[in-house]
Backbone atoms as SQL, in Angstrom:
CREATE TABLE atoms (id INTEGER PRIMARY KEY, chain TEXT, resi INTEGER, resn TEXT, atom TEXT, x REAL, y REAL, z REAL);
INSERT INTO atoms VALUES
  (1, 'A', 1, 'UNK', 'N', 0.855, -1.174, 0.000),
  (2, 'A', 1, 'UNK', 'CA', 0.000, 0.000, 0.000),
  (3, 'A', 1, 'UNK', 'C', 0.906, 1.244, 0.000),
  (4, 'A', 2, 'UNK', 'N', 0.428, 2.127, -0.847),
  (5, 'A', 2, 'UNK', 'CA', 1.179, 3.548, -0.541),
  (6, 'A', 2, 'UNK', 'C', 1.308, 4.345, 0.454),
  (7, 'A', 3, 'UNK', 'N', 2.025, 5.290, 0.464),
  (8, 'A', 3, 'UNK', 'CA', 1.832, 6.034, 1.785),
  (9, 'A', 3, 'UNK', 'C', 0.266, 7.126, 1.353),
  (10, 'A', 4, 'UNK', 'N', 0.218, 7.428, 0.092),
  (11, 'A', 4, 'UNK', 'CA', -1.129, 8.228, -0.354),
  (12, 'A', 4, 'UNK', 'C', -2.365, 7.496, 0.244),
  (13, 'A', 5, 'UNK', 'N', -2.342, 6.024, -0.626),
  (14, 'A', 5, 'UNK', 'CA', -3.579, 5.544, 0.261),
  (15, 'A', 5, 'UNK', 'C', -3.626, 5.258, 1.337),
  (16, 'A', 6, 'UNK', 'N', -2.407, 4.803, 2.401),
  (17, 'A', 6, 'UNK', 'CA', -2.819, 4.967, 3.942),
  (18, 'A', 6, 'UNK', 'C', -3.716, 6.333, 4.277),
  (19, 'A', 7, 'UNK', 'N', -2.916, 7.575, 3.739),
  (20, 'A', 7, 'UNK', 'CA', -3.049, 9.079, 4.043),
  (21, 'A', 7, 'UNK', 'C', -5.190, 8.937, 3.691),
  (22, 'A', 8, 'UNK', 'N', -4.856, 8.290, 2.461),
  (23, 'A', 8, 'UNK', 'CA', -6.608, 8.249, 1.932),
  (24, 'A', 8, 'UNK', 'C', -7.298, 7.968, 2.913),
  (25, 'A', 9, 'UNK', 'N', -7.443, 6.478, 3.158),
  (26, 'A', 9, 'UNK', 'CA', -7.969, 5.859, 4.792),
  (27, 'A', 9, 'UNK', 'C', -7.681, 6.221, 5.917),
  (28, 'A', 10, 'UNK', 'N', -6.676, 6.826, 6.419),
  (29, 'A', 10, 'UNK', 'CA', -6.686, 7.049, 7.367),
  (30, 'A', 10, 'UNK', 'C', -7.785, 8.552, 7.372),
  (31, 'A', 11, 'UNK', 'N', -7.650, 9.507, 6.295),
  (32, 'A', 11, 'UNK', 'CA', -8.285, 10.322, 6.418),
  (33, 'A', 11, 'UNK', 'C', -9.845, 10.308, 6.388),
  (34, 'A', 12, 'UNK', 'N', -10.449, 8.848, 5.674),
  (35, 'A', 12, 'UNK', 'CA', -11.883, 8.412, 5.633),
  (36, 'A', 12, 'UNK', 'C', -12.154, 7.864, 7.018),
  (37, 'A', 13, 'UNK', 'N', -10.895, 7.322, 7.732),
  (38, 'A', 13, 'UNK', 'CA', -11.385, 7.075, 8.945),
  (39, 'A', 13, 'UNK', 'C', -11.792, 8.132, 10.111),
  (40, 'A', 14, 'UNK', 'N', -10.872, 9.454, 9.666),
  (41, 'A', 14, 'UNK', 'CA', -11.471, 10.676, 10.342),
  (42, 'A', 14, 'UNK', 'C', -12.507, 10.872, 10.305),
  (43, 'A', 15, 'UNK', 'N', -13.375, 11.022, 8.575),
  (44, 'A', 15, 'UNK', 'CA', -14.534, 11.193, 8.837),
  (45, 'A', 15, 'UNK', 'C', -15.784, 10.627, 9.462),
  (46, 'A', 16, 'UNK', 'N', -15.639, 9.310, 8.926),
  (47, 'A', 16, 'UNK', 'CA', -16.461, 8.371, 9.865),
  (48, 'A', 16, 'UNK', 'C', -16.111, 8.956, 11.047),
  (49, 'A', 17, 'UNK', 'N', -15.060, 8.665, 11.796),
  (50, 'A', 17, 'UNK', 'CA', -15.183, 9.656, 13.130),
  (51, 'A', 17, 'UNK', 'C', -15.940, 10.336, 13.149),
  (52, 'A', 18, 'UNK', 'N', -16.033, 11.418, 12.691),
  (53, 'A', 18, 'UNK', 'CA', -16.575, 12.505, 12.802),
  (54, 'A', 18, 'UNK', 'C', -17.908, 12.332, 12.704),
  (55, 'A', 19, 'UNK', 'N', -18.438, 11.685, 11.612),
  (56, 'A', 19, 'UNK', 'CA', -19.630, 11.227, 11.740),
  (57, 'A', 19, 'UNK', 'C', -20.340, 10.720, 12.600),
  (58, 'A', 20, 'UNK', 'N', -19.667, 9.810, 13.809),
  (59, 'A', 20, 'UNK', 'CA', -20.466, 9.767, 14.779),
  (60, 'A', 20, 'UNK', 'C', -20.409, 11.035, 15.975),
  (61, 'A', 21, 'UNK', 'N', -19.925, 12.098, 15.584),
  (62, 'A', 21, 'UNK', 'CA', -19.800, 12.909, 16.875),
  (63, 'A', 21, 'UNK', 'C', -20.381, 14.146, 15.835),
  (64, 'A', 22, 'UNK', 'N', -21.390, 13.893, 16.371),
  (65, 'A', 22, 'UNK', 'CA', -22.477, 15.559, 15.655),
  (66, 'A', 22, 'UNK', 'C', -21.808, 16.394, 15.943),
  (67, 'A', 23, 'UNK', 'N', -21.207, 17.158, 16.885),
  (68, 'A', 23, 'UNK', 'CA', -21.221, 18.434, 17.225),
  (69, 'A', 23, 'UNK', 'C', -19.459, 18.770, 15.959),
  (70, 'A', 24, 'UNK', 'N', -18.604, 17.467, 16.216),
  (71, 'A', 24, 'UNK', 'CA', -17.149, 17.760, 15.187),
  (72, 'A', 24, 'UNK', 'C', -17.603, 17.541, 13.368),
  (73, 'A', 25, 'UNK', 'N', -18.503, 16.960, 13.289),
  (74, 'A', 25, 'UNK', 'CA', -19.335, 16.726, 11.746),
  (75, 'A', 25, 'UNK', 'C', -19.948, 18.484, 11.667),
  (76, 'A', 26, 'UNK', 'N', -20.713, 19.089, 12.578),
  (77, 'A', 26, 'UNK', 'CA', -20.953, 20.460, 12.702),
  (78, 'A', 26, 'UNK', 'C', -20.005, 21.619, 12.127),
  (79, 'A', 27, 'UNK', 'N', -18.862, 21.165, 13.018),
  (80, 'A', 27, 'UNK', 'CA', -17.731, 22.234, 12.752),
  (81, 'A', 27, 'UNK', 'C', -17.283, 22.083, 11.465),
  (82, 'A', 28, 'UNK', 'N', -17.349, 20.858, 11.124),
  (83, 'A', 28, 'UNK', 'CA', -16.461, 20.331, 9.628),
  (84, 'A', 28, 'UNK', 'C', -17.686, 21.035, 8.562),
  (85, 'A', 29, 'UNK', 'N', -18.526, 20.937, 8.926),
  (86, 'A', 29, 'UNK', 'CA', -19.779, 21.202, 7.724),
  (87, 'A', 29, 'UNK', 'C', -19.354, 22.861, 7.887),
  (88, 'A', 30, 'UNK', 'N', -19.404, 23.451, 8.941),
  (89, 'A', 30, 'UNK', 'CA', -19.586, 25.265, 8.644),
  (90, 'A', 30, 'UNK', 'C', -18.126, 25.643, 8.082),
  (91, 'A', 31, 'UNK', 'N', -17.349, 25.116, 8.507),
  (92, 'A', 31, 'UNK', 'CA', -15.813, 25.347, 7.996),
  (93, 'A', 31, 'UNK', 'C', -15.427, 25.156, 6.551),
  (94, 'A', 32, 'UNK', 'N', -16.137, 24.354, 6.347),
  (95, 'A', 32, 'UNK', 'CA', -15.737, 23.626, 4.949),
  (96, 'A', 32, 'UNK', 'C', -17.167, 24.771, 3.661),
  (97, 'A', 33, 'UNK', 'N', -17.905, 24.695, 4.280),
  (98, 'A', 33, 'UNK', 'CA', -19.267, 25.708, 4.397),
  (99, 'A', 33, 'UNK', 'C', -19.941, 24.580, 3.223),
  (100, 'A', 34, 'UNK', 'N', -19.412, 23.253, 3.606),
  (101, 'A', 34, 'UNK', 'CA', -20.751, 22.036, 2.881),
  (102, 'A', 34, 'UNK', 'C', -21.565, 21.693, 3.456),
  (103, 'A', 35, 'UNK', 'N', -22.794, 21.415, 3.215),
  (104, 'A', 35, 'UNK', 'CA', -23.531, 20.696, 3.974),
  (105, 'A', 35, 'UNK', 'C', -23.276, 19.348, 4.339),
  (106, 'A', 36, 'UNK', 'N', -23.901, 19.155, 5.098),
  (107, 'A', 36, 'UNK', 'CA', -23.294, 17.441, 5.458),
  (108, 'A', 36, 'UNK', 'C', -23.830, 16.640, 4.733),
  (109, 'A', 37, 'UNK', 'N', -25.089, 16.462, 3.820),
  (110, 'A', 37, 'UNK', 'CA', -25.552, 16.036, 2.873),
  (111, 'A', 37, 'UNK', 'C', -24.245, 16.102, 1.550),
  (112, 'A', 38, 'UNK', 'N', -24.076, 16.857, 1.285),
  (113, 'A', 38, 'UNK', 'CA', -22.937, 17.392, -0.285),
  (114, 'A', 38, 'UNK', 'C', -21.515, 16.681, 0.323),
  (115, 'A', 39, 'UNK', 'N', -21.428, 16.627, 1.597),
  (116, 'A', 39, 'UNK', 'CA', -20.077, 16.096, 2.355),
  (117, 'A', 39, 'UNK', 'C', -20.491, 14.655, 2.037),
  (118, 'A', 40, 'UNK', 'N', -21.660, 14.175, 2.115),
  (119, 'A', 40, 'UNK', 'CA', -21.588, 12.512, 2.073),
  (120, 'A', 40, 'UNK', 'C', -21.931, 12.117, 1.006),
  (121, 'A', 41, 'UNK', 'N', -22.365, 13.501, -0.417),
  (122, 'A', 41, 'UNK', 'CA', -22.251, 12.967, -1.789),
  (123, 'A', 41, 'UNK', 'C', -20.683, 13.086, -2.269),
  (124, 'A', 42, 'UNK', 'N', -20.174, 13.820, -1.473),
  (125, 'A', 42, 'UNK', 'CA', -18.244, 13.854, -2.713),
  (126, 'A', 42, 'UNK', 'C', -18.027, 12.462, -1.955),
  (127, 'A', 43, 'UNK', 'N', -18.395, 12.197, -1.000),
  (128, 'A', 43, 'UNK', 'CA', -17.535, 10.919, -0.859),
  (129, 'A', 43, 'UNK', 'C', -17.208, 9.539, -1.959),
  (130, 'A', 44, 'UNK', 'N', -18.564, 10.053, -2.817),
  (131, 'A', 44, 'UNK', 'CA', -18.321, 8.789, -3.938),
  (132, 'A', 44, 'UNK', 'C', -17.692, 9.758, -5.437),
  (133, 'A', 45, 'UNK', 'N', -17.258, 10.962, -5.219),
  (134, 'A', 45, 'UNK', 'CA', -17.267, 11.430, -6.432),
  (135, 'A', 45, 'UNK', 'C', -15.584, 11.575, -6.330),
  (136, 'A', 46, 'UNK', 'N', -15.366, 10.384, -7.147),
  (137, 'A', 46, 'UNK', 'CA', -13.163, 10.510, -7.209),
  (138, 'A', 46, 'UNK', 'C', -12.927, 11.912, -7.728),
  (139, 'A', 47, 'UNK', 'N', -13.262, 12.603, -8.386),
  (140, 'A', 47, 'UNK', 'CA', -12.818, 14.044, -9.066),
  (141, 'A', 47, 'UNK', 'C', -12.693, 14.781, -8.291),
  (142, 'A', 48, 'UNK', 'N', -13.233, 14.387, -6.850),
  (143, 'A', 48, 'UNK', 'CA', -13.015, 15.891, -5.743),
  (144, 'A', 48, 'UNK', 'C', -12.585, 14.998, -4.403),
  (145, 'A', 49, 'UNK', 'N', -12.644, 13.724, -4.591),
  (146, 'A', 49, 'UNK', 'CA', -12.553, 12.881, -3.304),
  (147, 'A', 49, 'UNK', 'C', -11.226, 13.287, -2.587),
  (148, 'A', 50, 'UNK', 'N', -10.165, 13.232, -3.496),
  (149, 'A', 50, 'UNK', 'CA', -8.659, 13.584, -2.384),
  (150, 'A', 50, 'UNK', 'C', -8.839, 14.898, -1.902),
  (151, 'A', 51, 'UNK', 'N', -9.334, 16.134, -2.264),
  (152, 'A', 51, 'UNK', 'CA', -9.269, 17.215, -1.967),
  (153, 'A', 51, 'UNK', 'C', -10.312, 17.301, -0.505),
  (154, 'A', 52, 'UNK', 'N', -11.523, 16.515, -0.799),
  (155, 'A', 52, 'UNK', 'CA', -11.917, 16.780, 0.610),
  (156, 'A', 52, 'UNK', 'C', -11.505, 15.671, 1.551),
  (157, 'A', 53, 'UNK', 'N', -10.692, 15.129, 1.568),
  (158, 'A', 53, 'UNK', 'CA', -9.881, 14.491, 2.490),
  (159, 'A', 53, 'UNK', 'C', -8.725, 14.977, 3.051),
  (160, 'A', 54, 'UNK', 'N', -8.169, 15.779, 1.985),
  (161, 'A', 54, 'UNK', 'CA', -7.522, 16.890, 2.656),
  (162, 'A', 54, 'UNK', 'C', -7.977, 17.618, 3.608),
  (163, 'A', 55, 'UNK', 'N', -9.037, 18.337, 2.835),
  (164, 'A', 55, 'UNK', 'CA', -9.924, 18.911, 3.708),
  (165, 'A', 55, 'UNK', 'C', -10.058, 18.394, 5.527),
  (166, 'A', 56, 'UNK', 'N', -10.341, 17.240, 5.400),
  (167, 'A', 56, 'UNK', 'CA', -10.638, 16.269, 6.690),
  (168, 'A', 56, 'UNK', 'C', -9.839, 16.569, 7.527),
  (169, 'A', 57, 'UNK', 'N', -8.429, 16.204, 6.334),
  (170, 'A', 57, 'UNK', 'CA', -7.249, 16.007, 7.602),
  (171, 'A', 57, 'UNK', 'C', -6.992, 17.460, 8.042),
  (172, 'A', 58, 'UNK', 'N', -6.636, 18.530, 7.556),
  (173, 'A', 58, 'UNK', 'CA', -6.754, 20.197, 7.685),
  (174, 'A', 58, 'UNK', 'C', -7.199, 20.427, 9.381),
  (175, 'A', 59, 'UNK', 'N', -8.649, 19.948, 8.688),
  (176, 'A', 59, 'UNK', 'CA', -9.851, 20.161, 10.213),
  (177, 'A', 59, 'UNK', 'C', -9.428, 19.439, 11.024),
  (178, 'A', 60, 'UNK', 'N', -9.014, 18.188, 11.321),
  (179, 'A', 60, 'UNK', 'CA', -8.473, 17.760, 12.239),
  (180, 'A', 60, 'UNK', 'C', -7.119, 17.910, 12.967),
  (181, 'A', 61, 'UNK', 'N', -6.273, 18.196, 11.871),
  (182, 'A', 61, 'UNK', 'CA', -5.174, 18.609, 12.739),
  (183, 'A', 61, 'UNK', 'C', -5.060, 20.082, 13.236),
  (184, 'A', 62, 'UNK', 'N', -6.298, 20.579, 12.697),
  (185, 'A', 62, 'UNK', 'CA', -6.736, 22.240, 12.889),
  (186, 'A', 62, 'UNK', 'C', -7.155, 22.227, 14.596),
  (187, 'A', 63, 'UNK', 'N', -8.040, 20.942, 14.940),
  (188, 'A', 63, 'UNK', 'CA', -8.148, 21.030, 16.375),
  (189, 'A', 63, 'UNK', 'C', -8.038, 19.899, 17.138),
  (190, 'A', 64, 'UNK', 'N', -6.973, 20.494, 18.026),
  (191, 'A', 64, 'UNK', 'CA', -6.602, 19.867, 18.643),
  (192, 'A', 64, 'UNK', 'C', -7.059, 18.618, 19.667),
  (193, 'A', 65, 'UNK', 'N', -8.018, 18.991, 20.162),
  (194, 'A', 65, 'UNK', 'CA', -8.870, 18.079, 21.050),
  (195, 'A', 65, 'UNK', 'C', -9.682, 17.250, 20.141),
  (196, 'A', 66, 'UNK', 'N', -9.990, 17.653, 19.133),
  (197, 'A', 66, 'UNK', 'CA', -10.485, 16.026, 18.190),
  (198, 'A', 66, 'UNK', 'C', -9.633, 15.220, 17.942),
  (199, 'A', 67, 'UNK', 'N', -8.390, 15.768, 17.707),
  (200, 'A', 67, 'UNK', 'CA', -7.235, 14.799, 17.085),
  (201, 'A', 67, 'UNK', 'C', -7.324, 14.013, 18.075),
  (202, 'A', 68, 'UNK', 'N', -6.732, 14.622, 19.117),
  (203, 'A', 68, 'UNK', 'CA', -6.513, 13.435, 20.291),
  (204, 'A', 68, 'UNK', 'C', -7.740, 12.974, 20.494),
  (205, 'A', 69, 'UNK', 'N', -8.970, 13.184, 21.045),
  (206, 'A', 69, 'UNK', 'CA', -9.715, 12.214, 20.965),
  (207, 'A', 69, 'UNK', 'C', -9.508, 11.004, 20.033),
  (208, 'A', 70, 'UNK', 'N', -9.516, 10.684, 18.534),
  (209, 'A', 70, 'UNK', 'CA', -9.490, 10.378, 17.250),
  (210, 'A', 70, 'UNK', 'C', -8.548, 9.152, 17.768),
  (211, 'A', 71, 'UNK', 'N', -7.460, 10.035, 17.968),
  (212, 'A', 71, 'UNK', 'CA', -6.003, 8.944, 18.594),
  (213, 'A', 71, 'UNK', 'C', -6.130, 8.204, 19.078),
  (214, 'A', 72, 'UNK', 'N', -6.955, 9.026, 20.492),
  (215, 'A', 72, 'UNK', 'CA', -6.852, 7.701, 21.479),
  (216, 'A', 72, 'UNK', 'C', -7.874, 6.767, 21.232),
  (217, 'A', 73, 'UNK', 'N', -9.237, 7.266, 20.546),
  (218, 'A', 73, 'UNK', 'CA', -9.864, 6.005, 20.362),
  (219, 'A', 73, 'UNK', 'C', -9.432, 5.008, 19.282),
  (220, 'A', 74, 'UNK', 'N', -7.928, 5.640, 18.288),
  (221, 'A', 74, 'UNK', 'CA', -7.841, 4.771, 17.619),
  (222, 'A', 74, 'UNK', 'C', -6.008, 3.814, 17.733),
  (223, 'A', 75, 'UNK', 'N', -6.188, 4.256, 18.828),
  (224, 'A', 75, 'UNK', 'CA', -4.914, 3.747, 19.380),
  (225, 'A', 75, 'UNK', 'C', -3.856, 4.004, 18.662),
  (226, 'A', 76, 'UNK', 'N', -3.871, 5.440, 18.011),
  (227, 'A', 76, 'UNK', 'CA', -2.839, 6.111, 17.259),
  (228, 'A', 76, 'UNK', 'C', -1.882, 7.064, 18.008),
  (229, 'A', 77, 'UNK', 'N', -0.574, 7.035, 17.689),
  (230, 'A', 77, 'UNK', 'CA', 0.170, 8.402, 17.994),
  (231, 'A', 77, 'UNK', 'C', -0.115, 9.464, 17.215),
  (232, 'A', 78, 'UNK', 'N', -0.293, 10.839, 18.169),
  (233, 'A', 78, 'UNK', 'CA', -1.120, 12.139, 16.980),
  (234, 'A', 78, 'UNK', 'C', -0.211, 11.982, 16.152),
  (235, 'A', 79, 'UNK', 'N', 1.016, 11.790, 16.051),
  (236, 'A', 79, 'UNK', 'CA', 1.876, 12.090, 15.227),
  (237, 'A', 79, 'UNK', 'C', 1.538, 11.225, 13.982),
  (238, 'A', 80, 'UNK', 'N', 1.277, 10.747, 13.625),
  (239, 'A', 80, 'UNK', 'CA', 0.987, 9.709, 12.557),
  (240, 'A', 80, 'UNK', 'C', -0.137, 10.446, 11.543),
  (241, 'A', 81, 'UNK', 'N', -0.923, 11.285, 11.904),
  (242, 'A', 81, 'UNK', 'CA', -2.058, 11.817, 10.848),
  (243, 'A', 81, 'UNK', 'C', -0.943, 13.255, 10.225),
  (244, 'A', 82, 'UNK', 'N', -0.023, 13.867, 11.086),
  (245, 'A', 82, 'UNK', 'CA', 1.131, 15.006, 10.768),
  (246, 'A', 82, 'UNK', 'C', 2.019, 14.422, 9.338),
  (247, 'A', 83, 'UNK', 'N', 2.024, 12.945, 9.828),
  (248, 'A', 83, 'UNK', 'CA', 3.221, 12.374, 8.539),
  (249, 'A', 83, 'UNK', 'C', 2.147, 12.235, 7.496),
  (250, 'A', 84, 'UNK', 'N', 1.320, 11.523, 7.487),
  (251, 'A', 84, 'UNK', 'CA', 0.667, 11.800, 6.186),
  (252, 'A', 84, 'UNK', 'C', -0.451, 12.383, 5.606),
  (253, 'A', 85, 'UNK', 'N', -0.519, 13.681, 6.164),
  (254, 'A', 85, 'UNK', 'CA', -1.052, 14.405, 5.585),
  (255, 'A', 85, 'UNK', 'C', -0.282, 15.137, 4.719),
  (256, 'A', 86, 'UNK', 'N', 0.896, 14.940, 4.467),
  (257, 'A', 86, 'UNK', 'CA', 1.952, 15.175, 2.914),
  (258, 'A', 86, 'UNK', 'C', 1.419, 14.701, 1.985),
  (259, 'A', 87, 'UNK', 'N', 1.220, 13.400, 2.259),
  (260, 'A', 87, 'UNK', 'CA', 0.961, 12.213, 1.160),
  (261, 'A', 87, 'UNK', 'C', -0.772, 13.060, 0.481),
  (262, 'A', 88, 'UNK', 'N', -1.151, 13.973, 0.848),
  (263, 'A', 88, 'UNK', 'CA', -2.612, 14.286, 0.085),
  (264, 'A', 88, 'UNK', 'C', -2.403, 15.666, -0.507),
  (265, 'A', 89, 'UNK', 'N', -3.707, 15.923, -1.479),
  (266, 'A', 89, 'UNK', 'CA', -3.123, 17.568, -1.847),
  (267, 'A', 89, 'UNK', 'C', -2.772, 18.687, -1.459),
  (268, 'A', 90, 'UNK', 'N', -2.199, 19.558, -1.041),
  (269, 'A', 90, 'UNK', 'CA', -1.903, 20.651, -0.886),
  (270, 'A', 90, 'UNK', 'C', -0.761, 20.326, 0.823),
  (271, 'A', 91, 'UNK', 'N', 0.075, 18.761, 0.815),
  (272, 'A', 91, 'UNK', 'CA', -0.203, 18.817, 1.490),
  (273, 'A', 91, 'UNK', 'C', 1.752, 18.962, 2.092),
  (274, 'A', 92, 'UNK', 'N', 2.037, 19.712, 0.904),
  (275, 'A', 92, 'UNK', 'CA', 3.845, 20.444, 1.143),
  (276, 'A', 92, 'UNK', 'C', 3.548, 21.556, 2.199),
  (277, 'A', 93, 'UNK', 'N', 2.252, 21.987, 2.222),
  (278, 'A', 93, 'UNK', 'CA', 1.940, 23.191, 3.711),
  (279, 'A', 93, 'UNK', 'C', 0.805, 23.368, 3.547),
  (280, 'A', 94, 'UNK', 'N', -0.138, 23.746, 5.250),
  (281, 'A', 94, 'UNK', 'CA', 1.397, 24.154, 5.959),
  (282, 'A', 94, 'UNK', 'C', 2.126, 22.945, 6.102),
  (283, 'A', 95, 'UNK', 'N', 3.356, 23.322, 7.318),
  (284, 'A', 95, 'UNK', 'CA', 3.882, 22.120, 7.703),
  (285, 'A', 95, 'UNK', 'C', 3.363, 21.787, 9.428),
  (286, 'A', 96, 'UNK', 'N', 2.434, 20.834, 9.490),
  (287, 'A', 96, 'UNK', 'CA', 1.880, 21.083, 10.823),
  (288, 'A', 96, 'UNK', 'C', 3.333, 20.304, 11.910),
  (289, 'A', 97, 'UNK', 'N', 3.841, 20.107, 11.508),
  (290, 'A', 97, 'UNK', 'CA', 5.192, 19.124, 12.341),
  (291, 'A', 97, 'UNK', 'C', 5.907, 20.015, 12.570);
């Protein structure tokens, strides 16, 4: 597997995260300014899919207390979503490390 598609999944696993916690699916919807409906149609549309996974990862490493939540329920070091969020678009910066 690549390091892109770990970066892919790991970043779909954010959202699902997020998806079960209304209030961080909230923040992601006004930030992103999608609805959460249009958020769970790009998910099947590859032409925009890496970009809002970027997106994902952005918002998450944007705040802090989700990440770690995220972590610890996924028995991750935060540091691990920092390394590959390179591996997605835009993702030479910032440099969150």
């Amino acid at each position: 597997m690549t390091q892109q598609e770990t970066a892919e999944i790991l970043a779909l696993n954010m959202l699902t995260w997020m998806a079960g916690n209304e209030d961080a699916m909230n923040s992601f919807s006004l930030q992103s300014g999608m609805a959460i409906q249009d958020i769970q149609d790009q998910i099947g549309n590859p032409a925009v899919l890496a970009e809002l996974l970027a997106g994902v990862m952005d918002f998450m490493l944007g705040h802090e207390e989700l990440l770690t939540q995220f972590c610890e329920d996924n028995d991750m070091n935060p540091e691990e979503p920092v390394h590959f969020r390179r591996h997605l678009p835009g993702g030479d910066a910032p440099d969150w490390g």
